[in-house]
PAKOLZA-343890 format. One record per residue (C-alpha): residue number from 1; residue in one letter; x, y, z. Coordinates in nm, 2 decimals. Each point is the difference from the previous one (the first is absolute). Layout:
% PAKOLZA-343890
<NUM A <X Y Z>>
...
//
This chain:
% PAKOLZA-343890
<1 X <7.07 6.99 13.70>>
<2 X <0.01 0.37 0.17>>
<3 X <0.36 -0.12 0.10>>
<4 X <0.13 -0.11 -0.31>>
<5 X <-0.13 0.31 -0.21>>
<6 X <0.19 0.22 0.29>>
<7 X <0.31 -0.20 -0.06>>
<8 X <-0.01 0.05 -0.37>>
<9 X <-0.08 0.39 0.04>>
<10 X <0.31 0.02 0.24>>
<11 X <0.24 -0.17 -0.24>>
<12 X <-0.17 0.20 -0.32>>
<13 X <0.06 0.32 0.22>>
<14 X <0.37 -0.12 0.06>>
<15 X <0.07 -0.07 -0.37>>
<16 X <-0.12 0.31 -0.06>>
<17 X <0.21 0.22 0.24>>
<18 X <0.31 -0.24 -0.14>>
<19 X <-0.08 0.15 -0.30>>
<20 X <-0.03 0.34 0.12>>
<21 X <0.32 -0.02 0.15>>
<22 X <0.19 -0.13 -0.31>>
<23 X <-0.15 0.30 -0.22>>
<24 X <0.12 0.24 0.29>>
<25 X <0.34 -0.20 -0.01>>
<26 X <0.04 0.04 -0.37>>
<27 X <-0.11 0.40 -0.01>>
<28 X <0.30 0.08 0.29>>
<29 X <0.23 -0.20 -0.24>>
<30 X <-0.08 0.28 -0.29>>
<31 X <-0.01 0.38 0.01>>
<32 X <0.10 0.30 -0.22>>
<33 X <0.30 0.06 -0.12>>
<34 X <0.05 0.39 0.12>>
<35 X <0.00 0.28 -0.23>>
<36 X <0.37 0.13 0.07>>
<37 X <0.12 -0.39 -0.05>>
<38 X <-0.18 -0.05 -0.32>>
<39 X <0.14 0.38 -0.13>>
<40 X <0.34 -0.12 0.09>>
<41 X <-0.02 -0.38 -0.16>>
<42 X <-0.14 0.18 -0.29>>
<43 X <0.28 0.27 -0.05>>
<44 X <0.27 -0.31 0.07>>
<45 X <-0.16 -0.17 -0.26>>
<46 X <0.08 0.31 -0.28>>
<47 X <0.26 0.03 0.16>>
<48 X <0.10 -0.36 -0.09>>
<49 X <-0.16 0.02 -0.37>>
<50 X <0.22 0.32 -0.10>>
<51 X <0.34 -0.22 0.13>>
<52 X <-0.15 -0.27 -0.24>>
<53 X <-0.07 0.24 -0.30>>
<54 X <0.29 0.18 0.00>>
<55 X <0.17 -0.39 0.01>>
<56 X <-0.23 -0.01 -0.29>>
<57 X <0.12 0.28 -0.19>>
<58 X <0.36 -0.08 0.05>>
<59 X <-0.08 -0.36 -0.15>>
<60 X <-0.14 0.11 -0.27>>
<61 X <0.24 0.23 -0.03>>
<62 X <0.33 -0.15 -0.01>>
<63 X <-0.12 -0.36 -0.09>>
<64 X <-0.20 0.01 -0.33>>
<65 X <-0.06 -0.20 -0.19>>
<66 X <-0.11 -0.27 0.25>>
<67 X <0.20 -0.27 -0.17>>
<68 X <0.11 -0.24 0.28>>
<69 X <-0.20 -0.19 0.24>>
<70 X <0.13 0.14 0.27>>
<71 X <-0.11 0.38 -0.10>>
<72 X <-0.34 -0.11 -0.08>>
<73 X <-0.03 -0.17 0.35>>
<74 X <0.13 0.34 0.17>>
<75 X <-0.27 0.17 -0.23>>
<76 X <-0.26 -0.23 0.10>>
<77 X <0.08 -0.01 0.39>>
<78 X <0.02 0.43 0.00>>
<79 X <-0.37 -0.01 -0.16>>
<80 X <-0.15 -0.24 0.19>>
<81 X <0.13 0.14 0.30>>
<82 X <-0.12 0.36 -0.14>>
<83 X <-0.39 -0.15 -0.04>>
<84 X <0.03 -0.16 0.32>>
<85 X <0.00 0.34 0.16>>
<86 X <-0.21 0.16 -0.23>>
<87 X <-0.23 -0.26 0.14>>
<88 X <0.07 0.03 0.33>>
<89 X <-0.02 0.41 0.00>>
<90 X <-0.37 -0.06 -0.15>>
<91 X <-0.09 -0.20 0.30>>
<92 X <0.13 0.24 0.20>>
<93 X <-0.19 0.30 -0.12>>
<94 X <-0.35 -0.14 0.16>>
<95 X <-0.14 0.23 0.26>>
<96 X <-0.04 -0.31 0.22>>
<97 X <0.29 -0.26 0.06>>
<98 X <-0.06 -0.30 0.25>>
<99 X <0.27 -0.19 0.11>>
<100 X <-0.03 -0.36 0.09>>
<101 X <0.21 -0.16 0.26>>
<102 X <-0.07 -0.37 0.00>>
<103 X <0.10 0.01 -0.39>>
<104 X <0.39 -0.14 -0.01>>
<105 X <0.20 0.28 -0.13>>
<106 X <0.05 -0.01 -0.40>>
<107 X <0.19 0.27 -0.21>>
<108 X <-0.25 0.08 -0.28>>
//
């Protein structure tokens, strides 16, 4: 009996440092994004949103009234793009940013 309640401890103890090891394994494959990176993602992302508006503006612009499909679909692709980064610069401007490695790659 003493024998099989040893074996049972011994393979409880082995799940358990399995599991251990997997959490440990998961938190090296995250860490913060640094400071000067997020700065600079964040100033490419305005950077990017005041090319879009000025695209904007020029649309607006030049192509009013909006009376093909084709204009529309230019109008609707600038603004969507535009709320995207709006979006995106929100996320951005958390203290705290964790990046996640085992997540495939996805634009956002």
């Amino acid at each position: 009996m003493t024998k099989i309640k040893n074996e049972i401890e011994d393979e409880y103890n082995l799940v358990r440092e399995m599991q251990i090891e997997e959490q440990n394994e998961r938190d090296r494959q995250k860490f913060l994004m640094p400071e000067n990176e997020r700065q600079e993602l964040i100033a490419a992302l305005k950077k990017k949103w005041e090319a879009c508006n000025k695209q904007f503006q020029e649309t607006t612009h030049y192509a009013m009234p909006l009376d093909t499909i084709g204009k529309k679909a230019r109008m609707d692709a600038i603004t969507n793009e535009m709320d995207q980064l709006e979006k995106d610069i929100k996320r951005l401007q958390k203290n705290y940013i964790f990046v996640d490695t085992t997540q495939p790659s996805s634009v956002w």
